[in-house]
C-alpha positions in Angstrom: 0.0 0.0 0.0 2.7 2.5 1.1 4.6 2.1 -2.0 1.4 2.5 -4.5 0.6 5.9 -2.3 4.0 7.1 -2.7 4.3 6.2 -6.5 1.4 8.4 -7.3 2.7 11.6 -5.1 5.8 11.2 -7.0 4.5 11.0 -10.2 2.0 13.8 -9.2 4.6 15.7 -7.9 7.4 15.9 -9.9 4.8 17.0 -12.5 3.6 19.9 -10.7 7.8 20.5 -10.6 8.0 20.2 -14.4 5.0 22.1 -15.1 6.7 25.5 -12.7 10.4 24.5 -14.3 11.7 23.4 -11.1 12.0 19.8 -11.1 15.9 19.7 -10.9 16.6 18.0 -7.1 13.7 16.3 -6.9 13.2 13.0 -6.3 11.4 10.1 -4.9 13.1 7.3 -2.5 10.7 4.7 -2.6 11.9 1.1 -0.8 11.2 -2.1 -3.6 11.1 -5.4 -2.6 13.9 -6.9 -5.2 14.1 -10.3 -4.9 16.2 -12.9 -6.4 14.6 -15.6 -9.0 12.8 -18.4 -7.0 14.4 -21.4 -7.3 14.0 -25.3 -6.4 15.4 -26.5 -2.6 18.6 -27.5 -2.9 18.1 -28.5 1.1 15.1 -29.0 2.9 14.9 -29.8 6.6 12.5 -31.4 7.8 11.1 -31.4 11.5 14.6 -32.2 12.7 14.7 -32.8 16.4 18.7 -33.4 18.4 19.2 -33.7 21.9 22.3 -33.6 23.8 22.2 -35.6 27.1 18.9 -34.2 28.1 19.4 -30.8 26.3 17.1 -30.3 23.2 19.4 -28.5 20.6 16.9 -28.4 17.7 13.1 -28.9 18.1 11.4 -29.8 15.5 13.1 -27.2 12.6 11.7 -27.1 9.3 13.2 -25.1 6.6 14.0 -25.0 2.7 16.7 -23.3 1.2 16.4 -22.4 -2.5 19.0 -23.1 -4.9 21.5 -20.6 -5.8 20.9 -18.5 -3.0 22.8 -17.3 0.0 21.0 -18.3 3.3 21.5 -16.9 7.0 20.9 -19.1 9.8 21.2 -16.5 12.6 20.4 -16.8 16.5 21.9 -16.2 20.0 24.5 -18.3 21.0 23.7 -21.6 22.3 20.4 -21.3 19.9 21.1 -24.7 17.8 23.1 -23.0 14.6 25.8 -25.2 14.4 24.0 -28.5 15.6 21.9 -27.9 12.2 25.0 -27.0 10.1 26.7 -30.4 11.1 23.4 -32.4 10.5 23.0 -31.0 7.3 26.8 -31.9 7.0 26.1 -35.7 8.2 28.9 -35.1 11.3 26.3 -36.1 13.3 22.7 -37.4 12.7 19.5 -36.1 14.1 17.3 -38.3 16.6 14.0 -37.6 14.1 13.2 -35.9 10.6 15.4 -35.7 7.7 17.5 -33.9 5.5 16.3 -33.7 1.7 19.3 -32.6 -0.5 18.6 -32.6 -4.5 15.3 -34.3 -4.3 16.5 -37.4 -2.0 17.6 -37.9 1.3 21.3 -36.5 1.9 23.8 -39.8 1.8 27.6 -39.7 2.7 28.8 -39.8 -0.9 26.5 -36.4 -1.0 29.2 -34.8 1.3 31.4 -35.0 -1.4 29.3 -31.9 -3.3 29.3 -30.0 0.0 32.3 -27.8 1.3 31.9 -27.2 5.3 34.1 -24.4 7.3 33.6 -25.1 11.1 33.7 -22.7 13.6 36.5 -24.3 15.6 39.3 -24.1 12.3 40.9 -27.6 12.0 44.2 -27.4 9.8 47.3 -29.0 11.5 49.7 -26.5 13.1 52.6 -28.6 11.9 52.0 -28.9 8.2 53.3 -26.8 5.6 50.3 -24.8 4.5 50.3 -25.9 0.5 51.1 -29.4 1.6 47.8 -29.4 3.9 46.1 -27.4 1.5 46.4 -30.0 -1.0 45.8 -32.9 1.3 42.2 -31.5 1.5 42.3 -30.9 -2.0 42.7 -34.6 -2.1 40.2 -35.8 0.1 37.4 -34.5 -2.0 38.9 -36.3 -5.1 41.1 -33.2 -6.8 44.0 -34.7 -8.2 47.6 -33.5 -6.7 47.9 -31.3 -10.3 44.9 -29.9 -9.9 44.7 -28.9 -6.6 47.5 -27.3 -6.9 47.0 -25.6 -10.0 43.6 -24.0 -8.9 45.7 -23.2 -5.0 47.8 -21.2 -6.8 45.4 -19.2 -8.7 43.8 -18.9 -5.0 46.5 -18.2 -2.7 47.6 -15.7 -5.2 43.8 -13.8 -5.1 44.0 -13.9 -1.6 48.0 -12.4 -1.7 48.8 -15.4 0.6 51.2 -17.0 -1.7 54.0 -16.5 0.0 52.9 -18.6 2.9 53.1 -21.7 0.7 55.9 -23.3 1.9 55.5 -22.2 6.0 54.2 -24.3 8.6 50.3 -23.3 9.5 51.5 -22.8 13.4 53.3 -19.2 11.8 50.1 -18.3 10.2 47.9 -15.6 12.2 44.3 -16.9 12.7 43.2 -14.2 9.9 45.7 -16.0 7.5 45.0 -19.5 8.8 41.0 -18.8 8.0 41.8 -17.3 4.4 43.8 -21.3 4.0 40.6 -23.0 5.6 38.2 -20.9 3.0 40.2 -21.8 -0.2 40.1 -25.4 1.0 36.4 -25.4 1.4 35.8 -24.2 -1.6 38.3 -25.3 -4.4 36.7 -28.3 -5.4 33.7 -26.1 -6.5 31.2 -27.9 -4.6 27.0 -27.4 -5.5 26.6 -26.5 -1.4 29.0 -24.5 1.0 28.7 -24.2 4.2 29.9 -21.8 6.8 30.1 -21.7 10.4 30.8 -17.5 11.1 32.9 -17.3 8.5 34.2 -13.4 8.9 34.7 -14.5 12.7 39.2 -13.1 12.8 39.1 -11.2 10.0 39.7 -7.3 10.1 37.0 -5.2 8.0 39.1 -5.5 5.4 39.5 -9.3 4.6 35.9 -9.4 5.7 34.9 -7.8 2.5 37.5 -9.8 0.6 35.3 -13.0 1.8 31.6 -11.4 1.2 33.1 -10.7 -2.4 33.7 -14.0 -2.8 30.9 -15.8 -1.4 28.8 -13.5 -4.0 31.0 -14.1 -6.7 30.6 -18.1 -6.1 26.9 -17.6 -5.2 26.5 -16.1 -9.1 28.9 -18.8 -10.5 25.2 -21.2 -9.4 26.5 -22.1 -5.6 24.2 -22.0 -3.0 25.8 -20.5 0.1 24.5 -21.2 4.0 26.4 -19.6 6.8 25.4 -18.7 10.5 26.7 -15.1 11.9 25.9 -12.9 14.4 27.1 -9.6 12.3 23.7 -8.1 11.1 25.4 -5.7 8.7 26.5 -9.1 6.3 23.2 -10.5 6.8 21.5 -7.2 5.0 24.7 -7.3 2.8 25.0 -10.7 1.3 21.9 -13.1 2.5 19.0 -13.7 0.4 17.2 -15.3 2.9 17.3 -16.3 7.1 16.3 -18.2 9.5 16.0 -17.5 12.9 16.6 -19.9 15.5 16.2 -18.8 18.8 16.0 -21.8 21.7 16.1 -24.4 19.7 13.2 -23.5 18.0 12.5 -21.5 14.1 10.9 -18.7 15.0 11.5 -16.5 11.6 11.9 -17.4 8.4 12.0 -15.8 5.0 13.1 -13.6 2.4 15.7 -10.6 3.9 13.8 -7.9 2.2 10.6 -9.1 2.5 10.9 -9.7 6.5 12.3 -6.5 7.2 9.4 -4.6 5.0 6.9 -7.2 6.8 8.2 -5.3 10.2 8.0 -1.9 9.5 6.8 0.3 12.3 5.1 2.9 9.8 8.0 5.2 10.5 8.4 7.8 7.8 11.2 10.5 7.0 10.8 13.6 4.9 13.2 15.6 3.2 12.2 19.1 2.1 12.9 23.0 1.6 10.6 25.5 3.5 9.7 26.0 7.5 9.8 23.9 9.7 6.6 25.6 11.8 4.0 25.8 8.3 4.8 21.8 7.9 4.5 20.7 11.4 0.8 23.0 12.1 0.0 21.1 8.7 0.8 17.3 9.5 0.3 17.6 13.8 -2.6 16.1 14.0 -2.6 13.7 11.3 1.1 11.9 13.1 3.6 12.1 15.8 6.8 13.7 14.8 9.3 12.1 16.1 12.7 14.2 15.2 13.0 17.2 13.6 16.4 17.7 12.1 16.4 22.2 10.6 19.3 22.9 7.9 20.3 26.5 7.2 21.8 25.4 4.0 19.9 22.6 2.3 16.6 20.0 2.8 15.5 19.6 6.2 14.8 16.4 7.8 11.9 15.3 9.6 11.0 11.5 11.2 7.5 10.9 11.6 5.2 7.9 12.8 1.8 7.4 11.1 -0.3 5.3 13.2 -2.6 4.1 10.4 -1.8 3.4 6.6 -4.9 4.9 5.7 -3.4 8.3 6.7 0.0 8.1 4.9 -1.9 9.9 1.5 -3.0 12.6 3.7 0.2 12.8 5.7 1.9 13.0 2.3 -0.8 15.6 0.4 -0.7 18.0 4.0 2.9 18.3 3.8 3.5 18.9 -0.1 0.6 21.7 0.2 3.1 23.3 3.0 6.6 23.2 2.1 8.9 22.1 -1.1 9.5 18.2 -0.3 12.2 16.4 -2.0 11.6 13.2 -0.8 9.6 10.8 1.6 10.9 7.3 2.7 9.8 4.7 4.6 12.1 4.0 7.4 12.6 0.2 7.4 13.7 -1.5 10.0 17.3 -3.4 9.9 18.0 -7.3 10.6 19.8 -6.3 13.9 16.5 -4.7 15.1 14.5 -7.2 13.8 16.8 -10.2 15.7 16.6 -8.1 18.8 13.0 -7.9 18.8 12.2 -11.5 17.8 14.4 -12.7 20.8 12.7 -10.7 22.9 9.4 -12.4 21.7 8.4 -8.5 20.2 7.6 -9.2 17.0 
């Protein structure tokens, strides 16, 4: 509704602009839900319940994660993120339900087509890091030329070629993830899987690795990973779910969850005084902030309590003052986790 309403006070407004000869620095920010093709599962789980000695770690979780995607699986600590990821990896099995992968149940010779980064890193401290590199390699059928071949190119992209031929104990844990990455991934398997992958890395090498993970998610890859940094989430995942005491409590596309949430909260950007364009929108919602610039668009954050009087909102304030622009303020995956844990949603 909100983005029909504002479509036709753009489109009326920027008229009225042309029409005077003063429609330079006007615009319309409008959010869209963009979404990614659909595509079939690649995974579905399906009511998988695991206990630990008495502790429930997953109760009864049912998801499906489309092909070709890139999919969050996002929760407090302790929430069951990693017990999934190593079901779905067959490191350990669940007491009930199952795991689809491809249209049958997953099988061990099904792990070959899955890379898996863990949490906890495993490379051995005392191995020279191209000899372990390859030694992986191997274990998911590369052959020794190969492997190395395709390291190279690798090592080289991530400027860690001249580690080659030290031991992994020298490496810093920064370095020593960028090794465990290109070993999860060289054999160009149909599903990776990470465990907080930009867990170590500075802000640079962070965005070196969400690059990557969307270059290999457009090369047909379909990409799970758990994380507690928000920002990637909205950066990189096409979809989440939210576990949250062992329990799905949110699932869904990112865009289309954190529209879903909204609060109504509005901002609006315009030329003109700040006292003619409150007395005209007062009564209609609460203004929340109220940002004057001497020089420039002032800002203003308002909250419309019902939809049905966004198009007045909107018509009140244009008759008042010069606006440039009104935007829905939508809410971001880090308020939306905080509020779903909180059972506020």
């Amino acid at each position: 509704m909100h983005k029909e309403i504002l479509c036709t006070f753009a489109m009326q407004n920027i008229a009225d602009k042309v029409a005077q000869g003063n429609a330079a620095n006007c615009f319309i920010c409008i959010p869209t839900n963009k979404k990614r093709n659909r595509h079939m599962s690649i995974i579905s789980i399906e009511n998988v319940t695991k206990s630990f000695a008495g502790h429930v770690a997953l109760d009864n979780v049912s998801l499906s994660i489309p092909e070709g995607s890139i999919y969050g699986i996002l929760g407090p600590n302790g929430a069951g993120k990693t017990t999934l990821l190593r079901i779905i990896n067959r490191i350990t099995a669940p007491d009930s339900g199952k795991i689809i992968f491809a249209g049958h149940e997953i099988t061990e010779e099904d792990v070959y087509r899955i890379g898996y980064m863990p949490e906890e890193r495993g490379l051995y401290k005392k191995m020279k890091v191209g000899e372990q590199a390859v030694f992986f390699a191997r274990l998911k059928g590369m052959s020794r030329k190969e492997a190395t071949e395709k390291l190279k190119m690798w090592f080289e992209k991530f400027g860690i070629q001249e580690w080659w031929n030290k031991n992994i104990g020298e490496l810093s844990k920064g370095m020593a993830q960028k090794v465990q990455f290109i070993t999860t991934v060289l054999h160009e398997p149909k599903l990776l899987i990470f465990d907080e992958p930009f867990s170590g890395f500075d802000p640079i090498n962070a965005n070196l690795l969400k690059e990557e993970i969307l270059n290999l998610r457009d090369k047909g890859a379909t990409i799970i990973f758990s994380t507690h940094n928000m920002s990637s989430v909205e950066e990189v995942c096409d979809h989440i779910t939210l576990i949250d005491k062992s329990r799905n409590i949110l699932s869904g596309n990112v865009e289309e969850i954190r529209h879903m949430h909204g609060a109504n909260i509005f901002e609006i950007s315009y030329r003109g005084s700040e006292k003619e364009i409150t007395g005209a929108i007062s009564e209609k919602c609460e203004i929340m902030e109220s940002k004057p610039s001497p020089a420039g668009f002032n800002r203003m954050k308002i909250h419309i309590a019902n939809d049905s009087e966004v198009r007045s909102v909107i018509a009140a304030a244009n008759e008042s003052v010069e606006i440039r622009s009104f935007t829905e303020i939508i809410p971001s995956m880090n308020d939306i986790f905080i509020r779903a844990v909180n059972g506020n949603l």
